[in-house]
C-alpha positions as CSV (number, residue, x, y, z in Angstrom):
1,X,7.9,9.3,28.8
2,X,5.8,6.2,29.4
3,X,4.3,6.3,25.9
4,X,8.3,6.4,24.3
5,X,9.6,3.2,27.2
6,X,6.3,1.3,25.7
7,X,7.4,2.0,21.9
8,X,10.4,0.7,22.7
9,X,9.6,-2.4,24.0
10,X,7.6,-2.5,20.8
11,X,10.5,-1.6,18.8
12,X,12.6,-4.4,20.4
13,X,10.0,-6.7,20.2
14,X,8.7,-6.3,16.6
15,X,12.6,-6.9,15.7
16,X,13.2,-10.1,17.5
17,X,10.3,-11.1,15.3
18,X,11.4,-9.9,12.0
19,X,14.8,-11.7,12.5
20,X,13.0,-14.6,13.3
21,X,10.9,-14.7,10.2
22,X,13.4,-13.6,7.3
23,X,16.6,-13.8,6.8
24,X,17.0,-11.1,4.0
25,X,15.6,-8.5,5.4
26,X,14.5,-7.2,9.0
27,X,11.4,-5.2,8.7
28,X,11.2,-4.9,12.6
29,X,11.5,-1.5,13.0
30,X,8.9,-0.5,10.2
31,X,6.4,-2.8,11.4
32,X,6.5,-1.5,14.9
33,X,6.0,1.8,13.8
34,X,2.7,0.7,12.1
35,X,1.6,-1.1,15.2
36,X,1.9,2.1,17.2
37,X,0.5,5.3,14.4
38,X,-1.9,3.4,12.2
39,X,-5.1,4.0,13.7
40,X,-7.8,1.0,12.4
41,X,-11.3,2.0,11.5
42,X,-14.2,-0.1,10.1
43,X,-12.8,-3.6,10.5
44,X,-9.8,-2.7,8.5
45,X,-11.2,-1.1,5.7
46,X,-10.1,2.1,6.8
47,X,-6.5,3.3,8.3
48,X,-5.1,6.4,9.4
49,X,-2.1,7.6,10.1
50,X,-1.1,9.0,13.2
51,X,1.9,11.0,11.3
52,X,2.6,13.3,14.7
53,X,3.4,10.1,16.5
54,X,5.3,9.0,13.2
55,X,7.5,12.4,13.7
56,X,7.9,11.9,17.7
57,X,9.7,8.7,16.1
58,X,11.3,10.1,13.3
59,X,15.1,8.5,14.0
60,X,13.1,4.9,13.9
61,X,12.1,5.9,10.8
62,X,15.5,7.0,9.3
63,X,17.2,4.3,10.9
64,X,14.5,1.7,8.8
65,X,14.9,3.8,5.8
66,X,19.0,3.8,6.0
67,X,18.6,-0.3,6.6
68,X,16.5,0.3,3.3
69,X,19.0,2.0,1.3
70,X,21.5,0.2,2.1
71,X,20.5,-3.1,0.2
72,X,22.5,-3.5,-2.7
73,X,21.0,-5.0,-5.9
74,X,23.2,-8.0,-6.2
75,X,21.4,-8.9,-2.8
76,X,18.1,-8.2,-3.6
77,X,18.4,-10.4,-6.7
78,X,18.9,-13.3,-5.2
79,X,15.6,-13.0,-2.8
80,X,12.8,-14.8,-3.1
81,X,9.8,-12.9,-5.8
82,X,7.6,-12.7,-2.5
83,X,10.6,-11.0,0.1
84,X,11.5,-8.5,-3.1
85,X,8.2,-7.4,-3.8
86,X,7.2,-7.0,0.1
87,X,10.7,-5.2,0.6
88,X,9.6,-2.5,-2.6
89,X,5.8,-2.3,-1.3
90,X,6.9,-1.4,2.5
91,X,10.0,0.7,1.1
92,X,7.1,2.7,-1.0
93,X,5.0,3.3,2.2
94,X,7.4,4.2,4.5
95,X,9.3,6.4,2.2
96,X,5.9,8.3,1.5
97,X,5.0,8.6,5.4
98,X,9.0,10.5,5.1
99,X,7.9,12.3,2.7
100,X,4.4,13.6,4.5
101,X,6.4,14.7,7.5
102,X,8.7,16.9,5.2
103,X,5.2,19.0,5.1
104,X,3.2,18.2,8.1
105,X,0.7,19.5,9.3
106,X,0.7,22.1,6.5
107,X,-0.6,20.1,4.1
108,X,-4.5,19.1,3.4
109,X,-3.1,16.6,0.4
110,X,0.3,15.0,-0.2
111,X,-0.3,16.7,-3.8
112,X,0.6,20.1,-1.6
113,X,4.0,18.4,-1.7
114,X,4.3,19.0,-5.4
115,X,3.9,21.7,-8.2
116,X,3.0,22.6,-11.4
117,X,6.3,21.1,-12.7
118,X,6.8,18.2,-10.7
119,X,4.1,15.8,-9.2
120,X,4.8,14.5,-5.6
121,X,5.7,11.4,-7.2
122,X,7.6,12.5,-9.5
123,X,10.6,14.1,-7.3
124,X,13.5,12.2,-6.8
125,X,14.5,12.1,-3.1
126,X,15.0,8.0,-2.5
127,X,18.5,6.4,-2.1
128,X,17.4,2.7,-3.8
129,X,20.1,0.5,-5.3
130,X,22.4,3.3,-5.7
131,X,20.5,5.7,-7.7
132,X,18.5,8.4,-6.4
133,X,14.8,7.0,-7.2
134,X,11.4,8.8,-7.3
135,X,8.3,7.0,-5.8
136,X,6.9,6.6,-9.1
137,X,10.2,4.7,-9.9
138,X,9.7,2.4,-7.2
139,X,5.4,1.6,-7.9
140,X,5.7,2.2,-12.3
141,X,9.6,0.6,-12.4
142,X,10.5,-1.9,-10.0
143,X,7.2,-3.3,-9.3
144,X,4.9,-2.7,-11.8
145,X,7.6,-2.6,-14.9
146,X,10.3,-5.2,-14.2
147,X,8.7,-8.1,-15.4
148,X,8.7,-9.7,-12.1
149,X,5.5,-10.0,-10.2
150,X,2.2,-9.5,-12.1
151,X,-0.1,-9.6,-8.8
152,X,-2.4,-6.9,-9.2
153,X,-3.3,-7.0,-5.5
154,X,0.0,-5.0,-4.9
155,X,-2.4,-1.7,-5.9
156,X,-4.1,-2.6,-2.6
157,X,-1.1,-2.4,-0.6
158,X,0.8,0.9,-2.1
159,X,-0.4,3.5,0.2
160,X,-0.3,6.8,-1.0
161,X,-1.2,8.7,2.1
162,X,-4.8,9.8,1.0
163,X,-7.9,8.9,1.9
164,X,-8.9,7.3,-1.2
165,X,-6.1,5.0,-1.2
166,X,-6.2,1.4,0.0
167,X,-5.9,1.6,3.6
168,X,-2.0,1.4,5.0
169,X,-1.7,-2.0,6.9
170,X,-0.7,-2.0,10.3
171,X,1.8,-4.5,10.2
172,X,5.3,-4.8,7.9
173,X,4.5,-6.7,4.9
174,X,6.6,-10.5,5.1
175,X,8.0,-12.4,2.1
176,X,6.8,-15.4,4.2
177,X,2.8,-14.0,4.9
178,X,2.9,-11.9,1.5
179,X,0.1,-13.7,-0.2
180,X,-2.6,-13.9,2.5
181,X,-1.4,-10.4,3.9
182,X,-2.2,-8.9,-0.1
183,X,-5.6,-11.1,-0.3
184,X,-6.6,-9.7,3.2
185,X,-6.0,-6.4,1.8
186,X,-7.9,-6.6,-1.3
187,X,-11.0,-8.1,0.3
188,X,-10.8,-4.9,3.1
189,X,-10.5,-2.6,0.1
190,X,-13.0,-4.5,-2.1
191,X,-15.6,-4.2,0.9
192,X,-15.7,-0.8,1.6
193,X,-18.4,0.6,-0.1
194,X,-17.3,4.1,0.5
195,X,-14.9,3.1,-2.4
196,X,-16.5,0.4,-4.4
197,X,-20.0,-0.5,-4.6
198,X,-23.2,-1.7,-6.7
199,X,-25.5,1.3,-6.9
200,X,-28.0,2.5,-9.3
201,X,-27.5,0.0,-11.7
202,X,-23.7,0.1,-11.7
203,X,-21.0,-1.5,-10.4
204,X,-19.4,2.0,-8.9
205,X,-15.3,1.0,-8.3
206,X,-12.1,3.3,-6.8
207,X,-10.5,4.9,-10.2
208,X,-7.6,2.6,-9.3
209,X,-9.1,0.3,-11.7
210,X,-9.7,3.0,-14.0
211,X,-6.0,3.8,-13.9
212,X,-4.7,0.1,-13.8
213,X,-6.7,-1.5,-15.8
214,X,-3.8,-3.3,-17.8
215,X,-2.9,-5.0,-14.5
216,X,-6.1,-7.2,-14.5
217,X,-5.4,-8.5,-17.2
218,X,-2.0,-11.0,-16.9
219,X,-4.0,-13.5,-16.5
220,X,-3.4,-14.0,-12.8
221,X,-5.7,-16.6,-11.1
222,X,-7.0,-17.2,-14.5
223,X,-8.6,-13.5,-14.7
224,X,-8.4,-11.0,-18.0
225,X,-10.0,-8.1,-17.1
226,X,-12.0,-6.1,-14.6
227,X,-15.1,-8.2,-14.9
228,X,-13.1,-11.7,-14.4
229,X,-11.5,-9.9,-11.4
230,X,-15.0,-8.0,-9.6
231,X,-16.6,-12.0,-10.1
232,X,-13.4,-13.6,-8.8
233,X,-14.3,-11.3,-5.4
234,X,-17.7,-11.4,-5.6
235,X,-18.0,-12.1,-1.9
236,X,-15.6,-9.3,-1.0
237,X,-18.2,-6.9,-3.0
238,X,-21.4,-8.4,-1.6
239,X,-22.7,-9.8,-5.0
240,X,-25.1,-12.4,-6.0
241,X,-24.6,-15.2,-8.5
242,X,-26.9,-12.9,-10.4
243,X,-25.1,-9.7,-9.7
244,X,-21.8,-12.0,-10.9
245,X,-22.7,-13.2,-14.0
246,X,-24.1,-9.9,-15.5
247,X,-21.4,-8.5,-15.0
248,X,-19.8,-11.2,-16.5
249,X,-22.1,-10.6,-19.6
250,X,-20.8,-6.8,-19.3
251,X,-24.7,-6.2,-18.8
252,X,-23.8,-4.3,-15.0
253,X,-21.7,-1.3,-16.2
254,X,-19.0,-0.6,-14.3
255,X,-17.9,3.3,-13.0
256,X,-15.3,5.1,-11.7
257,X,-16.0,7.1,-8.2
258,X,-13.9,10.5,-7.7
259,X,-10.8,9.8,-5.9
260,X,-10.4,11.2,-2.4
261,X,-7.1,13.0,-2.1
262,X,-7.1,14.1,1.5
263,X,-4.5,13.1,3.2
264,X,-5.0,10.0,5.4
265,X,-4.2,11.3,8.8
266,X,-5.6,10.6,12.4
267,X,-8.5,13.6,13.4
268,X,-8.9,14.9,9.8
């Protein structure tokens, strides 16, 4: 009982906030449900999700993802690039924390939520801008494929509930904080070496590069490529001027680590 009166007077507060801080779009709700089930580990680098506490609050949830749905297109045009892109990246996460309670705890992977037909991803079970969308749709189509944003740091914001993923922030994602909140998040995913790291004479990186290589490439920040892009961050993965410019030089070859599908939740 004390643990629900305490959520919500985070519930209320985290929406005063959100009201205060955009005026398309009130991401209170979701962003008090990250401050209460994301559990942070190592700094930041590392979240889980406390998805048994996310289903104690499932109506907070629908009620966020109903507030979701119903924007209607026409609106969402006429935001800002950085209010749209943070509405689709917390849309993506919160719709794939629904998704996980539609099989938890009897799942060891959100790929448990799929078949041999039909990836997880693939199924179509989101009400978006009046069609019912997939959350490929959402990440391939109206982020990555509508022409709009080009910010490859959105890869380290998706969250698709596994451990190998980026880690899930624990706050909402703001139109108004978008760019520091996305370089935050890139540095915390760059850092962890359990995912990226210089070993053995390679640069060892998450297959997310592997997979989205094309995306370093738009020439954001003035990079083209993975190399321009591990040298732009060369802080973030610990490496020397030395380290840098051979890499640079393509003389550091650079890897791709197994990805870690185990799903991101609190005690596993």
């Amino acid at each position: 009982m004390i643990r629900k009166i305490i959520f919500g007077f985070i519930l209320l507060c985290g929406t005063v906030v959100a009201k205060a801080g955009s005026k398309d779009f009130d991401q209170g709700i979701w962003d008090s449900l990250l401050k209460a089930h994301v559990v942070i580990l190592d700094a930041g680098q590392v979240t889980q999700v406390d998805y048994a506490g996310m289903a104690q609050n499932i109506r907070s949830l629908d009620q966020y993802l109903s507030q979701v749905s119903a924007v209607k297109q026409v609106d969402f045009d006429h935001w800002s690039q950085t209010d749209q892109l943070s509405f689709l990246i917390n849309a993506y996460n919160a719709w794939t924390v629904k998704f996980v309670l539609t099989g938890y705890p009897d799942i060891v992977s959100i790929k448990d939520l799929g078949n041999w037909i039909q990836s997880p991803w693939q199924k179509p079970f989101i009400p978006l801008f009046g069609e019912t969308r997939t959350l490929n749709d959402i990440e391939h189509g109206l982020i990555r494929g509508s022409g709009r944003y080009h910010d490859p740091r959105v890869h380290f914001a998706l969250n698709c509930a596994s451990i190998g993923c980026p880690a899930l922030r624990p706050e909402a994602y703001q139109g108004s904080r978008l760019d520091s909140q996305l370089e935050n998040q890139t540095k915390l995913f760059l850092g962890d070496k359990t995912r990226n790291r210089l070993e053995g004479g390679d640069l060892k990186v998450s297959s997310i590069f592997k997979w989205y290589h094309e995306d370093f490439d738009f020439g954001w920040m003035g990079i083209h490529g993975l190399p321009d892009f591990f040298v732009h961050y060369a802080a973030a993965l610990n490496l020397s001027v030395d380290q840098s410019l051979r890499i640079k030089r393509g003389e550091i070859p650079i890897t791709y680590l197994d990805y870690d599908w185990r799903l991101n939740a609190k005690g596993r």
